[in-house]
RODO-2510 file (C-alpha; in nm, 4 decimals, decimal comma):
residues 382
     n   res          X          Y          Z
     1     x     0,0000     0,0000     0,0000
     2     x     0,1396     0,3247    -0,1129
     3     x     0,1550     0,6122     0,1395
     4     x     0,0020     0,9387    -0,0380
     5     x     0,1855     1,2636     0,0086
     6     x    -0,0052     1,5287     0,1296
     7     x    -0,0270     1,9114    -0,0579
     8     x    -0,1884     2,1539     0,0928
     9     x    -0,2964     2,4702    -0,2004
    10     x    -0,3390     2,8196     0,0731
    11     x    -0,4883     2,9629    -0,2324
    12     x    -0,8360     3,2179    -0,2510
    13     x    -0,9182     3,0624    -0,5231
    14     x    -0,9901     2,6764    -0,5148
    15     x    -0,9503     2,6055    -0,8777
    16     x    -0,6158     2,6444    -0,8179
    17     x    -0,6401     2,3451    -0,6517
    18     x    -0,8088     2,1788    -0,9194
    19     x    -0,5679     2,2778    -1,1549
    20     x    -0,3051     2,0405    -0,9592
    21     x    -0,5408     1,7712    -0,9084
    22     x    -0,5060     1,5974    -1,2298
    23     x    -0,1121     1,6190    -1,2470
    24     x    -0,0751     1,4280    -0,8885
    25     x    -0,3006     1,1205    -0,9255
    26     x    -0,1161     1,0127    -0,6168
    27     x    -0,0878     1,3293    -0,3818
    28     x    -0,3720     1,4250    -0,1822
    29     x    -0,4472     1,7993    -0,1976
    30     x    -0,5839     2,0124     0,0744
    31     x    -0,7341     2,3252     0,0191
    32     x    -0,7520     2,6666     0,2347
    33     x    -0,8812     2,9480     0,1761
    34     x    -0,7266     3,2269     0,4207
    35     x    -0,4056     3,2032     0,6403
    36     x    -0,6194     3,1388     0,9551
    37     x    -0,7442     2,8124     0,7645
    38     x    -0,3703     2,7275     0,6672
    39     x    -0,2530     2,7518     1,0664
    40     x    -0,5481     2,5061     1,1461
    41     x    -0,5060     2,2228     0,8558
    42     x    -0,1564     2,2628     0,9035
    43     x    -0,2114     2,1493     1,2736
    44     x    -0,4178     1,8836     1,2107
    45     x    -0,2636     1,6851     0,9274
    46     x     0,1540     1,8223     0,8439
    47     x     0,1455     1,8599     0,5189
    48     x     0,4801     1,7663     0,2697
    49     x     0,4389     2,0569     0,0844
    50     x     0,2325     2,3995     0,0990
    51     x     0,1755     2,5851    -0,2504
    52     x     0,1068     2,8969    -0,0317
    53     x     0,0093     3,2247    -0,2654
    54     x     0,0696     3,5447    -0,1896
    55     x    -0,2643     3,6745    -0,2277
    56     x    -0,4174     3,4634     0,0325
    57     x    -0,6600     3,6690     0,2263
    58     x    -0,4665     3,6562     0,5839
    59     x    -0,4952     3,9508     0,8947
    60     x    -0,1269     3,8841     0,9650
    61     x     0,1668     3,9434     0,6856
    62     x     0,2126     3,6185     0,4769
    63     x     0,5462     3,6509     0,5450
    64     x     0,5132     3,6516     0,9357
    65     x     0,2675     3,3539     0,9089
    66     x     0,5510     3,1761     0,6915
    67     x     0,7944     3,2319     0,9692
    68     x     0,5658     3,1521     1,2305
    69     x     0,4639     2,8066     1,0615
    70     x     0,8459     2,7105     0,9635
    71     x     0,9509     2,7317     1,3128
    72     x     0,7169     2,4968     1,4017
    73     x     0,8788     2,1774     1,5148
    74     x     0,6189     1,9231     1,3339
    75     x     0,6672     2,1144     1,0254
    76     x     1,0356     2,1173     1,0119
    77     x     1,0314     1,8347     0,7292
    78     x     0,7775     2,0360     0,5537
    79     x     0,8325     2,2282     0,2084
    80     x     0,7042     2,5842     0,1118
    81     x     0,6637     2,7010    -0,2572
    82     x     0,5907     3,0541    -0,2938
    83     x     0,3214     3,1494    -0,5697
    84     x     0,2245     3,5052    -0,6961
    85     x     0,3245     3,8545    -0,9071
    86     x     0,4467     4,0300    -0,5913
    87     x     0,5716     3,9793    -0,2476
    88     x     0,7749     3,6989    -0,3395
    89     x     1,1238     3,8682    -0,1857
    90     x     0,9882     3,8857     0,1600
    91     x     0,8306     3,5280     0,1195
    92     x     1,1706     3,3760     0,0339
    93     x     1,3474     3,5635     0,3338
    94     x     1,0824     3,3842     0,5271
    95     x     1,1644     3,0782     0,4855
    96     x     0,9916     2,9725     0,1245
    97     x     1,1908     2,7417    -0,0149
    98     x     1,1026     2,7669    -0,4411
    99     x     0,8926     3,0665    -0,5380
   100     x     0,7042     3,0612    -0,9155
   101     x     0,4779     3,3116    -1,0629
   102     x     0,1796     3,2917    -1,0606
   103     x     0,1289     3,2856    -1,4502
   104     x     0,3379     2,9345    -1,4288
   105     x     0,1332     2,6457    -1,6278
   106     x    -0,0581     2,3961    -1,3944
   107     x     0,2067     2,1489    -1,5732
   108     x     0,5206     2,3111    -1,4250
   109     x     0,3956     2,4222    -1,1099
   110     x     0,3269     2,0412    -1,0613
   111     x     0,6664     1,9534    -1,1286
   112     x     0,7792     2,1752    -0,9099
   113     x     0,5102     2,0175    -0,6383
   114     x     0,6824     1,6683    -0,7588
   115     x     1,0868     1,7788    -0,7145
   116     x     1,0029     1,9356    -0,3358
   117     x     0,7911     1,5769    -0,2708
   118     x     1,1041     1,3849    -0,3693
   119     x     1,2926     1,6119    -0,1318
   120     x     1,0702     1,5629     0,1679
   121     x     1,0974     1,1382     0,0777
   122     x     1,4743     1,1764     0,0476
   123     x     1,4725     1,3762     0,3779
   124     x     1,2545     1,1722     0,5598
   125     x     1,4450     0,8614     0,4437
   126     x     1,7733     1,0258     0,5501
   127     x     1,5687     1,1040     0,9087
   128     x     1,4641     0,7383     0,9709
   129     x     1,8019     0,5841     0,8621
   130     x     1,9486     0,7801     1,1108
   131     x     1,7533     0,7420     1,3766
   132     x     1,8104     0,3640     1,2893
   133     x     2,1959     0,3774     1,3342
   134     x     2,1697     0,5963     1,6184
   135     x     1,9169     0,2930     1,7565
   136     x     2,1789     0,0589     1,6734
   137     x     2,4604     0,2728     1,8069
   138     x     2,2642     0,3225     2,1427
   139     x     2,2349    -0,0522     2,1415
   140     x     2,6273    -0,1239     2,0679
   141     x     2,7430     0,1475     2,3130
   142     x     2,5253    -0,0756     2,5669
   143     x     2,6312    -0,3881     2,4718
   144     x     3,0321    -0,2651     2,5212
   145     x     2,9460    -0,1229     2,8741
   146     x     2,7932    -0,4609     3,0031
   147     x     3,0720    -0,6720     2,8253
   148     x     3,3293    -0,4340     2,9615
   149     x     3,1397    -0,4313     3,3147
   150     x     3,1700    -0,8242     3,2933
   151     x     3,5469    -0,8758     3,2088
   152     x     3,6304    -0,6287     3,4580
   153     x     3,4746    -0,8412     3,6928
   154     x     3,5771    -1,1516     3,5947
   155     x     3,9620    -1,0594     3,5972
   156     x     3,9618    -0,8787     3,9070
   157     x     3,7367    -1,1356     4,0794
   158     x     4,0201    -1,3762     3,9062
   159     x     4,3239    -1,2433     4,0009
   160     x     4,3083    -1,2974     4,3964
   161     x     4,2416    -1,6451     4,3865
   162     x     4,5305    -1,7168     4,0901
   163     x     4,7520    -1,5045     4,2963
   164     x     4,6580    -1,7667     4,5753
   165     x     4,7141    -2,0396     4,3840
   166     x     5,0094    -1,9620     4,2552
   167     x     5,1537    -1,8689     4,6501
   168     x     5,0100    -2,2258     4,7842
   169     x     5,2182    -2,4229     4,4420
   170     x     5,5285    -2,1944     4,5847
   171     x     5,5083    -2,3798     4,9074
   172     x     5,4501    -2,7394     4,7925
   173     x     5,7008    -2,7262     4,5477
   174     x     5,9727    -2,6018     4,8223
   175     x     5,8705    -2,8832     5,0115
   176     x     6,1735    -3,1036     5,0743
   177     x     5,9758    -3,4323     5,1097
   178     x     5,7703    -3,4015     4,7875
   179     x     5,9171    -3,6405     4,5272
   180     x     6,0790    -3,5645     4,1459
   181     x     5,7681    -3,6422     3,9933
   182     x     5,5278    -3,4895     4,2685
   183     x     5,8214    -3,2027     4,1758
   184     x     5,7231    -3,1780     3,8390
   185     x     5,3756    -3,1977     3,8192
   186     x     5,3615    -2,9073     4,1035
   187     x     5,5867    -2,7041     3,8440
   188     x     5,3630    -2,7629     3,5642
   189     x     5,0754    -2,6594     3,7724
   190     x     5,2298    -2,3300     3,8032
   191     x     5,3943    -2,2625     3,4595
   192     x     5,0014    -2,3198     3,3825
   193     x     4,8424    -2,1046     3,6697
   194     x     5,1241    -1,8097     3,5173
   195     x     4,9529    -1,8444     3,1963
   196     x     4,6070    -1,8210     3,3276
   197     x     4,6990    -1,4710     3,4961
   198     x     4,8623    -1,3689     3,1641
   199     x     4,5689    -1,4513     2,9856
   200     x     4,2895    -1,2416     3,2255
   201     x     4,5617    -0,9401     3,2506
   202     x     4,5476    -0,9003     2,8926
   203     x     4,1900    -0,9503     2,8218
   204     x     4,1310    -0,6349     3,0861
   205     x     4,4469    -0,3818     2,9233
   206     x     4,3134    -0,5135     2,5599
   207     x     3,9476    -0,3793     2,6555
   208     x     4,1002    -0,0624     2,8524
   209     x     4,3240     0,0819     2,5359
   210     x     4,0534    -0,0418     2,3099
   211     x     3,8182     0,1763     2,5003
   212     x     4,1101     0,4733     2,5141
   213     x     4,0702     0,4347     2,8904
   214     x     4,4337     0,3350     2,9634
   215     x     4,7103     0,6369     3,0047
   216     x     5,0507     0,6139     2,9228
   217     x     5,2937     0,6827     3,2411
   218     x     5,5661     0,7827     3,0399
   219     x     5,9729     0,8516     3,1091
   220     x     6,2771     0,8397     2,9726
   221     x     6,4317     0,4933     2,9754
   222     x     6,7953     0,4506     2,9125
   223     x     6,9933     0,1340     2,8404
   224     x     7,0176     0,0246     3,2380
   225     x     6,6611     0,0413     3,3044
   226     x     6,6009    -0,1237     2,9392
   227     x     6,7685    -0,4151     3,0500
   228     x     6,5927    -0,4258     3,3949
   229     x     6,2432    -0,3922     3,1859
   230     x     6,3528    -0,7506     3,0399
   231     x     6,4622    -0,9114     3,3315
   232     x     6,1376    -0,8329     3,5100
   233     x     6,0152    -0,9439     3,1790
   234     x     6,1494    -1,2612     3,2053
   235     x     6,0554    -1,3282     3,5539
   236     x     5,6633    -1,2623     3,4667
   237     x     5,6783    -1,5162     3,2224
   238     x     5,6912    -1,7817     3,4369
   239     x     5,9063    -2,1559     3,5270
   240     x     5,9364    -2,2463     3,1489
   241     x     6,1754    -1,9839     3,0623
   242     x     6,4249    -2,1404     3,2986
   243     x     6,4180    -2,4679     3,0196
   244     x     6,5103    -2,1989     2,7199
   245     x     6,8353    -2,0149     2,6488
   246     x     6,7727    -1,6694     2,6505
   247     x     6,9950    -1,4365     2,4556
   248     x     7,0061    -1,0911     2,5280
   249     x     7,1972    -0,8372     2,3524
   250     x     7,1098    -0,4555     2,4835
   251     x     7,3969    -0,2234     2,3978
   252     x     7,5734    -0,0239     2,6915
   253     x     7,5072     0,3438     2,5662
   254     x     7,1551     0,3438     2,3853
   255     x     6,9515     0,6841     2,3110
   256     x     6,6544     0,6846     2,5589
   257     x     6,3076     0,5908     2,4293
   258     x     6,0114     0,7648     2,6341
   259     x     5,7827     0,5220     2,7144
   260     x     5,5858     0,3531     2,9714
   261     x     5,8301     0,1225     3,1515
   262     x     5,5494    -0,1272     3,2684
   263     x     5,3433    -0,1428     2,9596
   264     x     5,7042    -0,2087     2,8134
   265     x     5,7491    -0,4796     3,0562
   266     x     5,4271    -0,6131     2,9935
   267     x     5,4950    -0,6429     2,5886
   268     x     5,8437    -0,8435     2,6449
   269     x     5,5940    -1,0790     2,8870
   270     x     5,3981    -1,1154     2,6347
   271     x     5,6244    -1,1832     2,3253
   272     x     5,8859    -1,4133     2,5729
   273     x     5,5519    -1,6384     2,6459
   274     x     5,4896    -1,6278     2,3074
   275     x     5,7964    -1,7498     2,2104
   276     x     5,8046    -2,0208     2,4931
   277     x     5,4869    -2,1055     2,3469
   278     x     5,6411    -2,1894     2,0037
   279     x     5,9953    -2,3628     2,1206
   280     x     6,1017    -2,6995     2,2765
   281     x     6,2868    -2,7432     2,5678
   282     x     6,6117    -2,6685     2,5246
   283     x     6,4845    -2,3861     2,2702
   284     x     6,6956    -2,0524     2,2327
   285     x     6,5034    -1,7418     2,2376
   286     x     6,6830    -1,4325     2,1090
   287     x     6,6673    -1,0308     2,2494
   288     x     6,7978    -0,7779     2,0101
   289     x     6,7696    -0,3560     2,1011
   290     x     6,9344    -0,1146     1,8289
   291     x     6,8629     0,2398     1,7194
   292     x     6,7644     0,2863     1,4039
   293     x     6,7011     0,6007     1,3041
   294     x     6,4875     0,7675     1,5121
   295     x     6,3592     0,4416     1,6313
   296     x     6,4212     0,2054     1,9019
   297     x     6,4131    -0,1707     1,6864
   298     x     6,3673    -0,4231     1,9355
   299     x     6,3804    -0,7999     1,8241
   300     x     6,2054    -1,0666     2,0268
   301     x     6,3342    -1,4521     1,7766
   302     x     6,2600    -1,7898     1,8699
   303     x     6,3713    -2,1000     1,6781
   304     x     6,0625    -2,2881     1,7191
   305     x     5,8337    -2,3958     1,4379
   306     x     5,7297    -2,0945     1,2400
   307     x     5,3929    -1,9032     1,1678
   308     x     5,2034    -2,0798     0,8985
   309     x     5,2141    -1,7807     0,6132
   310     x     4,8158    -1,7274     0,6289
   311     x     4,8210    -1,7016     1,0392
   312     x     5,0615    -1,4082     1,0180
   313     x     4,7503    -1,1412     0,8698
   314     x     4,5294    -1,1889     1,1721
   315     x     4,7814    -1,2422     1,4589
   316     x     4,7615    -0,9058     1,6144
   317     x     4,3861    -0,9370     1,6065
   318     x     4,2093    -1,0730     1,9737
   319     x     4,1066    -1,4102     1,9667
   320     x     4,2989    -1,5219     1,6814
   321     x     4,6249    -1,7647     1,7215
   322     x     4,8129    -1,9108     1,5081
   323     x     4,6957    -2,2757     1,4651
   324     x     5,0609    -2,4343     1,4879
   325     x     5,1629    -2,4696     1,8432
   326     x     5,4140    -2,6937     1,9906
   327     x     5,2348    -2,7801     2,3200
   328     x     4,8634    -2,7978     2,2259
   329     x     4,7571    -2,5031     2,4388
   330     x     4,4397    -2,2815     2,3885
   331     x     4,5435    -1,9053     2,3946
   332     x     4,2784    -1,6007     2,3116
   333     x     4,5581    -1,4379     2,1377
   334     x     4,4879    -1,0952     2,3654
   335     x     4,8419    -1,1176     2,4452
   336     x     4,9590    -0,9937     2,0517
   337     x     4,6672    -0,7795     2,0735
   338     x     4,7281    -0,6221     2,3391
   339     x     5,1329    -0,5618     2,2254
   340     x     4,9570    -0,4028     1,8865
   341     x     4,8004    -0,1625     2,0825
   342     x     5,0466    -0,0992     2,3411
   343     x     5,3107    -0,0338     2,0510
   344     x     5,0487     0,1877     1,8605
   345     x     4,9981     0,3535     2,1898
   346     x     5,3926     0,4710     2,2102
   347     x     5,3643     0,5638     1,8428
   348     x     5,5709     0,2518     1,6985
   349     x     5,5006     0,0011     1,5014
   350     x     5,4878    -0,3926     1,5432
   351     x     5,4867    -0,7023     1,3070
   352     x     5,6601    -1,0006     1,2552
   353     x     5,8048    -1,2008     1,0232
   354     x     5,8486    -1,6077     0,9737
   355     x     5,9314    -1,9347     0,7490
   356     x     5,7945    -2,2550     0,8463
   357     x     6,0687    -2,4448     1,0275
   358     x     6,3124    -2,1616     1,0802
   359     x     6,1477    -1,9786     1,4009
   360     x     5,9827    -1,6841     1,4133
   361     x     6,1076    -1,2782     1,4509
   362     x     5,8750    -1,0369     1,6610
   363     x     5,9972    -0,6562     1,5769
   364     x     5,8257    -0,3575     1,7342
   365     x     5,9795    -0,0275     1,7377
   366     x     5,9503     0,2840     2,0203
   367     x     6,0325     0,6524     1,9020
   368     x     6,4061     0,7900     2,0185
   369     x     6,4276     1,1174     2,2468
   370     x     6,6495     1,2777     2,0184
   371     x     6,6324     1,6035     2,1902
   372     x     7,0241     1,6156     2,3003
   373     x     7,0355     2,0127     2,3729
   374     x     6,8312     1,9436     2,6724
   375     x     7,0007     2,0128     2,9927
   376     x     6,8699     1,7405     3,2080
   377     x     6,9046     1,4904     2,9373
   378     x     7,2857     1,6096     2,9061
   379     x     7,3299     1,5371     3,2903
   380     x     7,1900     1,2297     3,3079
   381     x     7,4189     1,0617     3,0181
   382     x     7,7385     1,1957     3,2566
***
């Protein structure tokens, strides 16, 4: 069923009217007769268009009943066209939007009726698709503030009892009467319980940046503290790092980086685990920090399997992983993410390369403070 448009004619004369009828089979017409008449219809039914001539008897000035109706919030979709010989100027600083003279065929002055009807559809359509995606945005903007509402509880309702954990497998495993395999199993327990921590950590700082809601503490870090960052690095990783050779190669003098030293330390945690993820035991994971250029390049290599080529696209992205792992073990991938993001947060950039068999090279790079004539950064290099 087809919707008619509705025209109202503010004319004196109703064969105006008539004169439109048979050019819009499909638009109902409305006459009025006098301006007062106009201000009632219009209340009634809002019309899509007014054909409102300026002879039409009226106690006010047409133009101050144009002004009056257009500011009208139930009219605001509607369209004016301005008829007549004279007074047209002051209808079209009112607010008219076509004017035609009065002498205009029936023929035109309906195509002119037809173009400001197409308008008002095309407006209308632009209204409702709008309020649609604002709908939809009101809906997603929800959605995000219950799913963010839930992870933050999960991982903080989480992290005490893994903490727990973790200090109660500290204990037994220091026991001197537990036996080599008890031993084992106890370390395994933990290794695992480290991962679990990892994993609810990063699914928080993933939702935080994503949500711009986590600042950047940043500082200058020199080549002392760089090689501190990596250490502690090291250490959050977990047991399994002490069954791979770690290389790392941080040169003595280095340009400072600014940057967050714990989101720093947090990134190394993340790409060391991913690398213990990837290698045997026995396997050597590599450390590289050089300037280059104006950039910190630091190198995180593992001599583990590889990336299968059509993993490497989508490994930055949460919840993806790549689907060759040595050990079997389910990861969410917010670990990468969340080193994408932190990078991108410092203003570098991170990706990796990788051939099947021959390991696997992590690179992410953190902008040098180059500024040398600075005063306090020429006192603390002495």
């Amino acid at each position: 069923m087809v919707n008619k448009s509705t025209v109202i004619v503010a004319a004196s004369d109703p064969s105006r009217m008539m004169a439109l009828a048979s050019a819009l089979p499909l638009t109902e017409l409305v006459h009025v007769a006098d301006a007062e008449g106009l201000l009632r219809e219009s209340h009634l039914t809002p019309p899509d268009v007014v054909v409102f001539y300026t002879d039409l008897p009226s106690r006010l000035p047409l133009p101050d009943v144009l002004s009056m109706l257009r500011g009208r919030s139930d009219l605001a979709q509607t369209h004016w066209l301005a008829v007549g010989t004279q007074g047209l100027g002051p209808m079209l600083q009112a607010g008219a939007d076509a004017l035609m003279s009065d002498n205009t065929p029936s023929e035109a002055l309906a195509a002119q009726v037809r173009t400001l009807l197409e308008r008002v559809r095309q407006t209308r359509e632009q209204t409702d698709r709008m309020a649609l995606l604002q709908r939809r945005m009101d809906t997603w903007e929800h959605e995000e503030r219950v799913r963010d509402q839930l992870v933050h509880m999960l991982v903080h309702d989480l992290k005490n009892p893994i903490s727990a954990v973790l200090g109660l497998l500290e204990v037994v495993e220091d026991d001197s009467a537990m036996g080599d395999e008890s031993r084992e199993l106890v370390r395994l327990a933990r290794e695992e319980t480290y991962h679990l921590l990892h994993l609810s950590v990063n699914m928080l700082d993933v939702r935080k940046i994503q949500a711009g809601k986590m600042k950047l503490n940043t500082e200058l870090v020199f080549s002392v503290q760089f090689a501190e960052i990596i250490e502690q690095a090291r250490g959050d990783v977990g047991v399994g790092m002490r069954e791979r050779h770690l290389r790392i190669q941080v040169p003595a003098e280095l340009p400072p980086v600014l940057a967050d030293p714990e989101i720093v330390r947090r990134i190394y945690a993340n790409l060391l685990s991913n690398a213990m993820k990837h290698t045997v035991t026995g396997g050597v994971i590599t450390l590289l920090v050089e300037p280059q250029g104006d950039e910190l390049l630091c190198t995180v290599h593992d001599d583990g399997e590889g990336i299968p080529a059509e993993d490497i696209p989508n490994l930055f992205a949460a919840f993806e992983q790549s689907r060759l792992t040595l050990h079997g073990r389910f990861d969410t991938g917010m670990g990468l993410a969340f080193c994408k993001l932190a990078v991108e947060g410092h203003g570098g950039r991170i990706w990796v390369e990788s051939e099947r068999g021959k390991g696997a090279s992590f690179y992410f790079t953190l902008p040098l403070e180059l500024d040398s004539d600075d005063d306090d950064f020429a006192d603390l290099l002495v």
